[in-house]
BAZA-371184 format. One record per residue (C-alpha): residue in three letters; x, y, z. Coordinates in nm, 4 decimals. Layout:
N
SITE    aa          x          y          z
SITE   ALA          X          Y          Z
...
***
This chain:
359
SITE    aa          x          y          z
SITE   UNK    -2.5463    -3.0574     0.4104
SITE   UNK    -2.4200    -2.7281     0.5477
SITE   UNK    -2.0364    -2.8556     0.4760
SITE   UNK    -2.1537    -2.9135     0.0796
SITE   UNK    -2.3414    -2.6159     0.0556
SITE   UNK    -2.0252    -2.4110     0.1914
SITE   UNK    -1.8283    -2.5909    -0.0541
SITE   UNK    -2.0792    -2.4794    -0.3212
SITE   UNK    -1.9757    -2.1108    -0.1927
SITE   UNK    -1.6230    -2.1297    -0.2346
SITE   UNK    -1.6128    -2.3067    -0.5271
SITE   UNK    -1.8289    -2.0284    -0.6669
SITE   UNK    -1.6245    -1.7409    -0.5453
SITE   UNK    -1.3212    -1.8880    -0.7121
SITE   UNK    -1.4787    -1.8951    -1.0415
SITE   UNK    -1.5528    -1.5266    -0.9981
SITE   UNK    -1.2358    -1.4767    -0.8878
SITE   UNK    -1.0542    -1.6890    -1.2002
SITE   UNK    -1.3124    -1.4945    -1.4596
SITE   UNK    -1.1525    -1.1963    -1.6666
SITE   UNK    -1.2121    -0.8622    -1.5183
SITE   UNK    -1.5199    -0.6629    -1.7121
SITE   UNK    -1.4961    -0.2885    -1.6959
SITE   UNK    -1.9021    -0.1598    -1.8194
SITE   UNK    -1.9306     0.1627    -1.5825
SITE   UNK    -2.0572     0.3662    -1.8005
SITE   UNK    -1.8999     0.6753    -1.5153
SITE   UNK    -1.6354     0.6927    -1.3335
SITE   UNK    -1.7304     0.7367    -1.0222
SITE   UNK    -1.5175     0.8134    -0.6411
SITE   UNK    -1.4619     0.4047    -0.6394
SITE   UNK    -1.2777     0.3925    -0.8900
SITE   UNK    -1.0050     0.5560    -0.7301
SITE   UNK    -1.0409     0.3489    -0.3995
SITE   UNK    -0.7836     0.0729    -0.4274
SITE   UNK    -1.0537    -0.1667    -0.4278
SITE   UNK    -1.2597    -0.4072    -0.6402
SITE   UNK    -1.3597    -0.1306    -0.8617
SITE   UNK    -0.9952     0.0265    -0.9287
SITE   UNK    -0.8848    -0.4068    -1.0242
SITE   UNK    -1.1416    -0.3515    -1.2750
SITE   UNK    -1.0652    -0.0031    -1.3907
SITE   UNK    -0.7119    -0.0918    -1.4103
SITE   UNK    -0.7880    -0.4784    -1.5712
SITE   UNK    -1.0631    -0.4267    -1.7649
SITE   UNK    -0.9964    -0.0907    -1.9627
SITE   UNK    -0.6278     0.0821    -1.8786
SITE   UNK    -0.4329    -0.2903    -1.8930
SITE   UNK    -0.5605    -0.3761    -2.2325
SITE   UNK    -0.5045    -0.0792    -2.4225
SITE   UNK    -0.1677    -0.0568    -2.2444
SITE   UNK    -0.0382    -0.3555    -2.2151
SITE   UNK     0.2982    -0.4415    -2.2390
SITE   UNK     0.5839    -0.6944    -2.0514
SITE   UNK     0.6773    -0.4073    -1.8403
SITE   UNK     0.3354    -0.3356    -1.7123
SITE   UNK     0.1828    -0.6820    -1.7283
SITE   UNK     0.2888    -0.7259    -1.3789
SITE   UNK     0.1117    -0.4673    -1.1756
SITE   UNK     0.3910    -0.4366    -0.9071
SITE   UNK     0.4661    -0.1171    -0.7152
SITE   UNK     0.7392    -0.0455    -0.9647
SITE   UNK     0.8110    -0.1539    -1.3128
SITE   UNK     1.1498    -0.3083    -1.4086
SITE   UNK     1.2900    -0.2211    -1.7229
SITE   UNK     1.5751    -0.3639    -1.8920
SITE   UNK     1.9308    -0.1456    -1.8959
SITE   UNK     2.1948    -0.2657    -2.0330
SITE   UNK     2.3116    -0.5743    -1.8008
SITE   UNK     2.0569    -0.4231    -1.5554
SITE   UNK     1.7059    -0.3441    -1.4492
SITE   UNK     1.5774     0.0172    -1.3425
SITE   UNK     1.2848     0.0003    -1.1310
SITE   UNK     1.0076     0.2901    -1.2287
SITE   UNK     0.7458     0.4104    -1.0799
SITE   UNK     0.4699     0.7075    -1.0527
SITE   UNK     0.2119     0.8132    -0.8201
SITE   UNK    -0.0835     1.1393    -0.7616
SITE   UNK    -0.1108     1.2739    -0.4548
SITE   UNK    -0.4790     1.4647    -0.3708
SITE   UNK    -0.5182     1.3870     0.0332
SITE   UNK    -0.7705     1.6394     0.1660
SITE   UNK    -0.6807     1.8333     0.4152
SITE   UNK    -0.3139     1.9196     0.2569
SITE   UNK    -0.1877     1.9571     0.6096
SITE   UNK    -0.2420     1.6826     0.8715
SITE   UNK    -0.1348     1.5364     1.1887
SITE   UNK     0.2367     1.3862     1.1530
SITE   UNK     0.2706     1.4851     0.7702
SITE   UNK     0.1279     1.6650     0.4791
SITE   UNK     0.0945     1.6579     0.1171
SITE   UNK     0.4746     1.7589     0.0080
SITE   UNK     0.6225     1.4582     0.2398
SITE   UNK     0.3520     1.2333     0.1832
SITE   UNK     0.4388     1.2605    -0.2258
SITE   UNK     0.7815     1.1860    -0.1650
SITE   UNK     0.7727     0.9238     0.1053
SITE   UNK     0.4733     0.7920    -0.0954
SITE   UNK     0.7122     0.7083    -0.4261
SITE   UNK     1.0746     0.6507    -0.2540
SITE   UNK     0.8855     0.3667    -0.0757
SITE   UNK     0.7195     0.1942    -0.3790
SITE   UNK     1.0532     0.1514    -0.5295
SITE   UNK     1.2038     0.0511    -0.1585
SITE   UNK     0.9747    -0.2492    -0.1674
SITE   UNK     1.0555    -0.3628    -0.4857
SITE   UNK     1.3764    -0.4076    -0.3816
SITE   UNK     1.5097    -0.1328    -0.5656
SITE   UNK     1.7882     0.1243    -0.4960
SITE   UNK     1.6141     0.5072    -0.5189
SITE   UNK     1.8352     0.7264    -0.7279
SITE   UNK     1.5912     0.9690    -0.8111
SITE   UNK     1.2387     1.1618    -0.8109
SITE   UNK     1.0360     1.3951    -1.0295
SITE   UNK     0.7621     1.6281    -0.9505
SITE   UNK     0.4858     1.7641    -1.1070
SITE   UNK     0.2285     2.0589    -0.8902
SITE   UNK    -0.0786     2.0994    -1.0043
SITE   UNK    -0.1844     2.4167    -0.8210
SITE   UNK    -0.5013     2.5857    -0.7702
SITE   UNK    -0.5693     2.9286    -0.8444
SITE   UNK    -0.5776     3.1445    -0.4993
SITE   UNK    -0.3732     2.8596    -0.3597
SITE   UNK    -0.1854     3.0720    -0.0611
SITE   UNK     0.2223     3.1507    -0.1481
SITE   UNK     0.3003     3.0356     0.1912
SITE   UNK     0.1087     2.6983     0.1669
SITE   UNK     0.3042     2.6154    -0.1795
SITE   UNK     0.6041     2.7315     0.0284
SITE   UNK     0.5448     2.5162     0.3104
SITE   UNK     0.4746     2.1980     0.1196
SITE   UNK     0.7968     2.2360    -0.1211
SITE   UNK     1.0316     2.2489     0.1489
SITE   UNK     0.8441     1.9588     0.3751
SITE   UNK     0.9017     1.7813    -0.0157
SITE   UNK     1.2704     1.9009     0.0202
SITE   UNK     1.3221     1.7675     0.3707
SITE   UNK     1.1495     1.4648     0.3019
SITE   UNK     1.3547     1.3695    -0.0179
SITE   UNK     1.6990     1.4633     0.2272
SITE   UNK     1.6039     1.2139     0.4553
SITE   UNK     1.5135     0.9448     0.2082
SITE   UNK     1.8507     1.0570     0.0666
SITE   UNK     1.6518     1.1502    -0.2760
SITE   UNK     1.7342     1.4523    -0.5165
SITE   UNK     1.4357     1.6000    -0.6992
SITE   UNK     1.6091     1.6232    -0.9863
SITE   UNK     1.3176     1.7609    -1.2118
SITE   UNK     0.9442     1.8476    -1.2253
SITE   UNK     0.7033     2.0667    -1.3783
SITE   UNK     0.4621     2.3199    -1.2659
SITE   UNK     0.1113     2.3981    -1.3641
SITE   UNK    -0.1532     2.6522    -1.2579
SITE   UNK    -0.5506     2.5493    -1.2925
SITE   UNK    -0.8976     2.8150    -1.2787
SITE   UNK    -0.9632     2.8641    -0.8625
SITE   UNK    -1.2375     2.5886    -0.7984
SITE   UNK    -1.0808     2.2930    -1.0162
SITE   UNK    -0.7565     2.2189    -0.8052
SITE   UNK    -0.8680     2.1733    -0.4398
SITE   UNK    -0.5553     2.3758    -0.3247
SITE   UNK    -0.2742     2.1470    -0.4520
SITE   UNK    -0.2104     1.8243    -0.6312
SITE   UNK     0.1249     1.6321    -0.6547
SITE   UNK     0.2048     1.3614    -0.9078
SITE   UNK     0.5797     1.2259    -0.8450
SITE   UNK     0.7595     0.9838    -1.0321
SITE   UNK     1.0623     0.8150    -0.9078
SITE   UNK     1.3520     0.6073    -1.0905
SITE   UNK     1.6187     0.3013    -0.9085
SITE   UNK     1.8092     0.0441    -0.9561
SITE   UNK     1.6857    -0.3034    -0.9000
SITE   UNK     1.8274    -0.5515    -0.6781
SITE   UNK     1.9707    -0.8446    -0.8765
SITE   UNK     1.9896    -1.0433    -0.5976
SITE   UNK     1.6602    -1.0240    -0.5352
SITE   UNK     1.3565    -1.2315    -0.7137
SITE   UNK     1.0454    -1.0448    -0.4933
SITE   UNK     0.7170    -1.1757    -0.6849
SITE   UNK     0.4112    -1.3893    -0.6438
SITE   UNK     0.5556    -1.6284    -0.8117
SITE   UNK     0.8157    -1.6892    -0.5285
SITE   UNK     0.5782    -1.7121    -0.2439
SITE   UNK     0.5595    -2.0774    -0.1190
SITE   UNK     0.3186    -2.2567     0.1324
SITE   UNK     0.4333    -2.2279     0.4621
SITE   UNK     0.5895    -1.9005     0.3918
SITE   UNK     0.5261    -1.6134     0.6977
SITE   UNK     0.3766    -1.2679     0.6537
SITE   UNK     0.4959    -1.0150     0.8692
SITE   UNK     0.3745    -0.6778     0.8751
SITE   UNK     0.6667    -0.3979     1.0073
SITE   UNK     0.4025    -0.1833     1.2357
SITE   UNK     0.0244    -0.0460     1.3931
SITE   UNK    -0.1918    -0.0398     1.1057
SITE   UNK    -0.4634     0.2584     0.9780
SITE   UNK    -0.2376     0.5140     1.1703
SITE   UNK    -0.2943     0.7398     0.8681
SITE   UNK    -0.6542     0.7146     0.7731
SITE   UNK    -0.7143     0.7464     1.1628
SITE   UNK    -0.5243     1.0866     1.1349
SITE   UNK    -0.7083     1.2165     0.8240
SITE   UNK    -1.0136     1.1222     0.9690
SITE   UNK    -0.9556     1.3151     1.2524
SITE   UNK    -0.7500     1.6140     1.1193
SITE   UNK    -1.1281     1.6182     0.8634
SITE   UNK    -1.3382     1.6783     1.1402
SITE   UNK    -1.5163     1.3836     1.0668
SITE   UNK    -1.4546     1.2189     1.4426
SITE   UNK    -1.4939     1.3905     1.7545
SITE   UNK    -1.1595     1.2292     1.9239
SITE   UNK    -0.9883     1.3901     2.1821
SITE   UNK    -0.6346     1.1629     2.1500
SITE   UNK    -0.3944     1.2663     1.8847
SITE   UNK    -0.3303     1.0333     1.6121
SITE   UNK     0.0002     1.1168     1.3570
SITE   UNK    -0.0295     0.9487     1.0241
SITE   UNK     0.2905     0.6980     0.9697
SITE   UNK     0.4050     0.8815     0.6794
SITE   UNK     0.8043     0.7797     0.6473
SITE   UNK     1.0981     0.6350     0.4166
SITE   UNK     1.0797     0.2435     0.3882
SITE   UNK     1.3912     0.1856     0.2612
SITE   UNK     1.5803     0.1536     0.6086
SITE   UNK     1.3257    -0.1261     0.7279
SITE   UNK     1.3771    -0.2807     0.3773
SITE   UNK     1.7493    -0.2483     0.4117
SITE   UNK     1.7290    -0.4418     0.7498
SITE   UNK     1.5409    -0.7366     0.5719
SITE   UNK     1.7261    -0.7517     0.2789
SITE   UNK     2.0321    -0.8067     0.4787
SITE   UNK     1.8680    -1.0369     0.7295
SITE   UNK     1.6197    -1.2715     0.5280
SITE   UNK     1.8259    -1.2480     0.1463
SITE   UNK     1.7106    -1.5057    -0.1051
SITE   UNK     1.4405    -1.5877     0.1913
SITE   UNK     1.2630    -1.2628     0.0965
SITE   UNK     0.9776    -1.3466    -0.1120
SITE   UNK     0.7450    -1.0351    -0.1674
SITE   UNK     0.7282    -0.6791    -0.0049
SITE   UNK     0.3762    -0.4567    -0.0306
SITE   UNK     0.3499    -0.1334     0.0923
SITE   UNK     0.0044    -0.1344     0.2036
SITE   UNK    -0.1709     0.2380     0.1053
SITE   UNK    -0.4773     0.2357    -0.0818
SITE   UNK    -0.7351    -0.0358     0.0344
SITE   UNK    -0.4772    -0.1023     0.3400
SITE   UNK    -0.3534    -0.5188     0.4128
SITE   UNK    -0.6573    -0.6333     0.3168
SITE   UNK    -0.6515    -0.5272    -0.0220
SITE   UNK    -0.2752    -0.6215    -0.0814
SITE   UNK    -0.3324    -0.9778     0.0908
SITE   UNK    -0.5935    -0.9882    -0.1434
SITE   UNK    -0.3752    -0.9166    -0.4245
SITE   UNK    -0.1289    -1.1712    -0.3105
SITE   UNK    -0.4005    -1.4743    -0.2556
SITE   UNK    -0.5434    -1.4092    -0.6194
SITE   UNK    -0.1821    -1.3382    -0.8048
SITE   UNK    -0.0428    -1.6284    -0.6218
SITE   UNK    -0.2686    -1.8704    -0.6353
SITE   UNK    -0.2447    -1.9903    -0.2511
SITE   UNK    -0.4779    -1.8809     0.0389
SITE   UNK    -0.3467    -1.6426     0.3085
SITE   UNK    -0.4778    -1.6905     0.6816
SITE   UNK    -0.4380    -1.4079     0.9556
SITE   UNK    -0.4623    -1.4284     1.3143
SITE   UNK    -0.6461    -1.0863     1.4794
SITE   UNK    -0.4608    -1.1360     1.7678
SITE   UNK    -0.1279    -1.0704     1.6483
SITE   UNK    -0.3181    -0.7711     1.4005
SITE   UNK    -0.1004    -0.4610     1.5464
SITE   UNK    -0.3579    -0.1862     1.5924
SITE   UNK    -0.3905     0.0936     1.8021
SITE   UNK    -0.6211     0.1398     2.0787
SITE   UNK    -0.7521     0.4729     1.9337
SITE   UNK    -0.7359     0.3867     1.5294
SITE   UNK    -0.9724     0.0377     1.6533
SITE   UNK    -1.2257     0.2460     1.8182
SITE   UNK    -1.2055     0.5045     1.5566
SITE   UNK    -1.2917     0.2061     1.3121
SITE   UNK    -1.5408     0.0660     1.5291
SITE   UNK    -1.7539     0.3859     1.5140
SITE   UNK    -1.7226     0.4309     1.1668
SITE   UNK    -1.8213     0.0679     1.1163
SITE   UNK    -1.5182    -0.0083     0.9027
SITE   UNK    -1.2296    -0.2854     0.9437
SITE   UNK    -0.8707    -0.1641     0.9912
SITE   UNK    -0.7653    -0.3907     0.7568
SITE   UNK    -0.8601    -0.1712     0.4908
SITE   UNK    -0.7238     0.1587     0.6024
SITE   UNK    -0.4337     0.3376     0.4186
SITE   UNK    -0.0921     0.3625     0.5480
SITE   UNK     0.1989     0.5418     0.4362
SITE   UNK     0.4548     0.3818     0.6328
SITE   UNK     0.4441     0.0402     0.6997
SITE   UNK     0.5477    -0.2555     0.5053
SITE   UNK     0.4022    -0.5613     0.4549
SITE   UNK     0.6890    -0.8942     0.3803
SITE   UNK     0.6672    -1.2472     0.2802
SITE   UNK     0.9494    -1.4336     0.3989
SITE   UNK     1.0494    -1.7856     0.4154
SITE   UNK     0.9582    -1.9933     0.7387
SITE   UNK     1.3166    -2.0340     0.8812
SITE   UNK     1.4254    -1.6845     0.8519
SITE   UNK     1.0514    -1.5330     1.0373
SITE   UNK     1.1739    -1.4758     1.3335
SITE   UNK     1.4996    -1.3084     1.2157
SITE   UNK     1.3421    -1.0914     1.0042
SITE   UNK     1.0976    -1.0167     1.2885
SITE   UNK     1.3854    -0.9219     1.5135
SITE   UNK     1.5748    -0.7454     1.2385
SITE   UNK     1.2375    -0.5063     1.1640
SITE   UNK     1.1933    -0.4501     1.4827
SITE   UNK     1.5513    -0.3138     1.5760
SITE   UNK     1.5088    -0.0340     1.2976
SITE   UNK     1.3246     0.2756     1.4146
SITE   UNK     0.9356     0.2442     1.2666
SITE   UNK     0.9699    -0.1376     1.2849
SITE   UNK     0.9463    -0.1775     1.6756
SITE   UNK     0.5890    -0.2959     1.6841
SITE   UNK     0.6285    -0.5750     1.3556
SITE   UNK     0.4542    -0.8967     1.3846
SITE   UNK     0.3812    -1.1795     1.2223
SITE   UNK     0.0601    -1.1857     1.1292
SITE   UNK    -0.0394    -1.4168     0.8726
SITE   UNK     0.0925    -1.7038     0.6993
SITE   UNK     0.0933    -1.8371     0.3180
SITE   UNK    -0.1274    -2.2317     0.2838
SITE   UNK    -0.2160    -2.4678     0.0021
SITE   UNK    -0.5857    -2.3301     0.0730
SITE   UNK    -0.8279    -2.2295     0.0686
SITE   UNK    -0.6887    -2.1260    -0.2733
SITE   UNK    -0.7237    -1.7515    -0.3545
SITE   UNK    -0.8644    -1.6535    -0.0560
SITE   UNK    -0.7774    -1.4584     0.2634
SITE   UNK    -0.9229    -1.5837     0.5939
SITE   UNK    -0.8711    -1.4520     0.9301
SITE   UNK    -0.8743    -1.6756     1.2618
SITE   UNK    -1.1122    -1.4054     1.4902
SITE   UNK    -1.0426    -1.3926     1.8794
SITE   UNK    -1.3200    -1.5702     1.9335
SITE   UNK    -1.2143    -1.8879     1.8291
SITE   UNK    -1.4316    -1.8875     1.4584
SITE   UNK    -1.3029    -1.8044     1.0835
SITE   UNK    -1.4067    -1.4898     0.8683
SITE   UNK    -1.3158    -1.4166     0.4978
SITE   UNK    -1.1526    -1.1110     0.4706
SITE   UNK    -1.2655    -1.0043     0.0966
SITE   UNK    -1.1423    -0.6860    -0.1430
SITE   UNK    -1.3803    -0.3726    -0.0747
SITE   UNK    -1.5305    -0.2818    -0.4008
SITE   UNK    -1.4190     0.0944    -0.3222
SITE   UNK    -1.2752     0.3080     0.0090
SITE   UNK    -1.4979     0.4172     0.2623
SITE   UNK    -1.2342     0.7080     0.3460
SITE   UNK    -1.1731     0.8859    -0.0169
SITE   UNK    -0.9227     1.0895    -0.0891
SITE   UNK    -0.6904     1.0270     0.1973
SITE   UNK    -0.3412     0.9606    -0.0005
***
């Protein structure tokens, strides 16, 4: 009885999951800007339809667009973390890391970035100055002009200091075929790093835990951990996520539903930090769905895993990768986790962000 009526479950929960998305807020609300369930349906159910077109119909981290015998990959991104300054990064690199690493994982070769500030009145000179050359140094080191941008000023009380909205242009791999549609059963999920290092660091850079160890958010550049597995796995590359809004779980999510397979993860080989897990555990939130700004998330084919493993973890930010995870037949559209205990949880998609405004 208890086997049917779980049956009963999952069968229900993919129907849900296979029904169109409905957008009927009649607000928008702090959710909506989460990563979550709510921003699928945001996105889906209002912004896809009026927009939609071949270019955005696939809802990757970077469009491609036809040129000439070619494809340009484009993408755009806001920026509104609160506080501007925190530990390991701050606004100006986290814009620019943020952008040169959702066209890294698309497989795409940066060539350039724009940048728009949105300033608040009474903003400080030496905080604008601060955050335009950490913006600078950060675009040197991806190797990254700023080759344009714009500038605008809004009434003190409407700006919350600074907001940055970047947009950056590359050329796509044509080697490369990274999409759903090219994951397989079978097919291992490694993730390149410790995950929630940067919600842990907001968090505590906010005030809002009372943490003695320090905690430096992972903002960096991708693209020389990308590099590595583009030379290592090739055609064996399947997919790469950077995980930042609603953290892995969200983006296994994501992959389960767009792919039509089930994903299982194993919390032992979860790499998490000592600090960020107890962090989590008073907050009463998972890991799994905290932001980072500097880790990658890769589906690669079973008999190049453990080169790709060893290839991530010889480039500097990769040194912790594991596999964690691996692509199955089912449970179809679903993400399930293998606890330490021995039992199976089903690691859904939050329907918003318990840590707002952290990216």
């Amino acid at each position: 009885m208890s086997d049917r009526r779980e049956q009963r479950v999952l069968d229900a929960l993919e129907q849900n999951r296979r029904r169109p998305p409905k957008f009927d807020a009649p607000r928008i609300d702090m959710s909506h800007g989460a990563g979550g369930k709510a921003t699928h349906k945001l996105i889906e159910g209002l912004l896809l339809p009026a927009l939609e077109n071949p270019a955005l119909a696939p809802l990757s981290d970077a469009a491609r667009i036809p040129f000439g015998d070619s494809y340009l990959a484009l993408t755009t991104d806001s920026f509104v973390v609160r506080p501007l300054v925190f530990p390991g990064g701050s606004i100006g690199e986290l814009a620019v890391n943020g952008t040169v690493n959702d066209l890294a994982v698309s497989g795409a070769t940066p060539l350039g970035l724009s940048a728009a500030l949105i300033i608040e009145e009474g903003l400080d000179t030496e905080v604008l100055r601060r955050e335009v050359e950490a913006m600078a140094a950060a675009a040197e080191q991806a190797g990254v002009p700023i080759a344009t941008g714009d500038t605008k000023v809004v009434e003190r009380g409407k700006g919350d200091g600074l907001y940055v909205v970047t947009t950056g242009v590359g050329v796509a791999d044509p080697e490369l075929d990274l999409s759903t549609a090219s994951v397989r059963p079978g097919d291992k999920i490694l993730c390149s790093g410790t995950l929630g290092d940067h919600g842990a660091a907001i968090l505590i850079a906010r005030g809002d835990l009372d943490l003695e160890a320090e905690v430096l958010s992972d903002t960096r550049p991708l693209t020389p951990l990308v590099e590595a597995l583009k030379g290592t796995a090739g055609p064996g590359l399947r997919l790469m996520r950077d995980p930042t809004r609603g953290g892995v779980g969200t983006v296994l999510n994501e992959l389960a539903r767009d792919s039509g397979y089930g994903v299982v993860l194993w919390e032992e080989k979860l790499p998490v930090r000592d600090i960020v897990n107890g962090a989590c555990e008073i907050l009463g939130i998972d890991p799994l769905y905290i932001a980072n700004e500097g880790k990658l998330l890769a589906v690669v084919a079973p008999d190049v895993a453990d080169a790709a493993l060893e290839a991530l973890r010889g480039v500097e930010g990769g040194e912790e990768a594991e596999v964690i995870g691996e692509v199955r037949e089912e449970p179809e559209r679903m993400v399930l986790m293998h606890t330490g205990f021995g039992g199976t949880r089903m690691i859904d998609m939050l329907v918003g962000d318990p840590l707002p405004r952290i990216c």
